[in-house]
C-alpha positions in Angstrom: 0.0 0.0 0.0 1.4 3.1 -0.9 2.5 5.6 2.2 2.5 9.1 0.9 5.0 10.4 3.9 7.3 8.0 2.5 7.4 9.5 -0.8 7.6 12.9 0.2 10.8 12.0 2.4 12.1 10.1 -0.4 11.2 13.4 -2.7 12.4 15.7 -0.2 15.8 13.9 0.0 16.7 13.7 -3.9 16.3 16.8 -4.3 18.4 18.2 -1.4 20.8 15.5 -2.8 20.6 16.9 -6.0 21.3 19.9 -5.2 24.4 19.3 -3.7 25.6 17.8 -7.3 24.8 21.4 -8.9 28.1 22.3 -9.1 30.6 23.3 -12.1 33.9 25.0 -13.2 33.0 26.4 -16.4 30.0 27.0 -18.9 30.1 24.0 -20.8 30.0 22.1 -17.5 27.2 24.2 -16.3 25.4 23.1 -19.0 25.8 19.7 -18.7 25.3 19.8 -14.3 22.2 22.0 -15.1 20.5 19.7 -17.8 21.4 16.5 -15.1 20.1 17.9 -12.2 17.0 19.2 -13.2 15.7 16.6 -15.1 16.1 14.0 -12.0 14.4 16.6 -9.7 11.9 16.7 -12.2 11.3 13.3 -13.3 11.4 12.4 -9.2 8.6 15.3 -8.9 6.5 13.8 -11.3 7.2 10.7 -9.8 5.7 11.7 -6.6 2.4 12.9 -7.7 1.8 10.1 -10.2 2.1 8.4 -6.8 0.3 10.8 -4.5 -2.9 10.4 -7.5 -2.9 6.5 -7.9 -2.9 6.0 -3.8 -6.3 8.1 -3.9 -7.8 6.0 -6.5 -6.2 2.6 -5.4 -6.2 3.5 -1.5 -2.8 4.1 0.7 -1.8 6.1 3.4 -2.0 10.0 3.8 0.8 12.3 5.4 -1.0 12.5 8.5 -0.7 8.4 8.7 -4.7 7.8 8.4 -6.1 5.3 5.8 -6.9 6.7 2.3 -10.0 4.5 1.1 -9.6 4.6 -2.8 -12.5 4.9 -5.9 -11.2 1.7 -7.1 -9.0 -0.2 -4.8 -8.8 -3.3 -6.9 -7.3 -0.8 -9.7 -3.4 -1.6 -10.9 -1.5 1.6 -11.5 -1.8 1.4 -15.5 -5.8 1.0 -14.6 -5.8 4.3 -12.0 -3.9 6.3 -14.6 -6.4 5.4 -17.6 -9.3 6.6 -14.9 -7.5 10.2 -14.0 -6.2 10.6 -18.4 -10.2 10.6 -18.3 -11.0 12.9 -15.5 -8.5 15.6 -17.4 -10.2 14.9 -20.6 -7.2 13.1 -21.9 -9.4 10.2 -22.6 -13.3 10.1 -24.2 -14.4 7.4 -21.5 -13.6 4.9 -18.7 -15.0 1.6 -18.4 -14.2 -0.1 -15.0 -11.2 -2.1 -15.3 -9.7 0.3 -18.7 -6.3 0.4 -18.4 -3.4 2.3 -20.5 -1.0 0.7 -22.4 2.1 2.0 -21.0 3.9 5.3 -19.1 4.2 7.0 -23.1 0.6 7.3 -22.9 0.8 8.9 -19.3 0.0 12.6 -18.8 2.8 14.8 -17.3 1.3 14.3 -13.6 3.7 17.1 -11.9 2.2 19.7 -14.4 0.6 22.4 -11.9 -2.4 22.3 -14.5 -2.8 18.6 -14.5 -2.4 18.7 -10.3 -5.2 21.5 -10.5 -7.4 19.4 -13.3 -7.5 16.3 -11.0 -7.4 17.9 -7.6 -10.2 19.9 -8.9 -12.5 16.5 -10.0 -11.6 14.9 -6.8 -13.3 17.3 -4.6 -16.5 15.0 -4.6 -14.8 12.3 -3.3 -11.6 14.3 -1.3 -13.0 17.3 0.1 -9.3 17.9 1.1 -8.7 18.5 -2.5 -9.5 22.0 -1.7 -6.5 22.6 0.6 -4.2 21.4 -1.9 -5.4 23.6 -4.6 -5.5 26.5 -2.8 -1.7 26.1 -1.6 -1.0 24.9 -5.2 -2.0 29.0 -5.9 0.6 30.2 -4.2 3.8 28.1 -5.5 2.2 27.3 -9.2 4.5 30.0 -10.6 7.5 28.8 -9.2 6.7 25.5 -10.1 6.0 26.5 -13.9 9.5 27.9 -14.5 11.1 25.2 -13.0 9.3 22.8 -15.9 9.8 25.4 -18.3 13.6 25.9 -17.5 14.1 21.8 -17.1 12.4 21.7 -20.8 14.8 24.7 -21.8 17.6 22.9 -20.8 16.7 19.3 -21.8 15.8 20.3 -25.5 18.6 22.9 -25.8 18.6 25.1 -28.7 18.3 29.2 -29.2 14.1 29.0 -29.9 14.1 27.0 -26.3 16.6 29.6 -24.7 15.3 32.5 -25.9 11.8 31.6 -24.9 13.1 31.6 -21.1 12.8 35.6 -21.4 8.8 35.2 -20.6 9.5 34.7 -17.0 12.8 36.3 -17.3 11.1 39.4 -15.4 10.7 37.6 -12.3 14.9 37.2 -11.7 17.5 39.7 -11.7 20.7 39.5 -13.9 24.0 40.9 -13.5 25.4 42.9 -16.5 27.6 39.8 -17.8 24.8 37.0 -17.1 22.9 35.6 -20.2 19.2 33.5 -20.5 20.9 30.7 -20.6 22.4 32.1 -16.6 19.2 32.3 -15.5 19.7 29.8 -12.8 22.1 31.3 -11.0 20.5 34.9 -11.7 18.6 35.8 -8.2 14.8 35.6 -7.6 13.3 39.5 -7.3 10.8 37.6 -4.5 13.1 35.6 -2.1 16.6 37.6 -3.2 18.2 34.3 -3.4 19.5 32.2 -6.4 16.8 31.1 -8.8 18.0 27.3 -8.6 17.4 27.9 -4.9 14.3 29.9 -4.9 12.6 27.2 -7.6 13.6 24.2 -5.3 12.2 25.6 -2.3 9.0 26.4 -3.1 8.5 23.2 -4.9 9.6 21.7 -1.4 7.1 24.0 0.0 3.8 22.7 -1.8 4.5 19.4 -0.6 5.5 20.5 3.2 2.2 22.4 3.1 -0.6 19.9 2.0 
């Protein structure tokens, strides 16, 4: 049975282990540290809430240790994720038992929109859904630059790069940084280094639901 404190300790301690590895002596190296680091946070991020969604429609435990009675707790992870592709509209219907194929036809369940999509058709069943959607509000930004810097950086090219000056605004540069600096540029809210600033707050949602 899945134990959701579990996951967010293991979540918790990638990326502070992660972190650590974000290190470098030169751009090229940055480059390669950057693109590294952030995927694993970001993959293990997705990781949790793909795991957080199935142990509500399968059962598990909650943070708070008390039994999570799932929608369909005979449901296999492949069938829970066909059921919550059709609650986001990502599937035309759900017949009990449907089940997906395989993880490429998996939605990206970290998204902060996919997070507000099911969270939001839950509420029948989870009224706690609410609470996570309204502290969702208040770190969905940070968690949106973090996917569209990790995509940045993953898929490198000048289109990808130059598209980071949309939330550009939000951190401050020094005269010699570039776009492509924007992780060590600092965050106009916190004043501290974006890579920092990005990580926290994504810690944050999960210390706060």
């Amino acid at each position: 049975m899945l134990d959701l404190s579990k996951k967010r300790i293991r979540y918790l301690g990638i990326c502070q282990n992660y972190s650590q590895l974000y290190r470098y002596s030169d751009d090229k190296e940055q480059q390669i540290v950057s693109s590294g680091v952030l995927n694993f946070i970001w993959n293990s991020w997705n990781n949790f809430w793909r795991e957080y969604w199935i142990c509500h429609i399968s059962g598990g435990i909650d943070f708070s240790r008390n039994k999570i009675t799932g929608i369909y707790p005979e449901y296999n992870d492949k069938q829970c994720c066909h059921f919550l592709l059709f609650k986001i509209g990502k599937k035309k219907n759900h017949n009990y038992g449907d089940s997906i194929n395989g993880s490429y036809q998996e939605a990206t369940w970290g998204d902060p929109q996919v997070i507000q999509k099911i969270a939001f058709e839950l509420i029948p069943t989870y009224p706690q859904m609410t609470t996570l959607l309204g502290v969702l509000s208040s770190y969905q930004t940070e968690i949106e630059h973090f996917q569209k810097i990790r995509n940045s950086f993953i898929h490198l090219n000048k289109d990808n790069v130059d598209g980071l000056s949309t939330i550009s605004g939000y951190y401050i540069f020094n005269t010699s940084q570039r776009l492509i600096d924007i992780l060590e540029s600092q965050s106009s809210i916190s004043g501290s280094r974006c890579f920092e600033h990005l990580n926290e707050n994504m810690k944050g949602l999960l210390l706060n639901i």
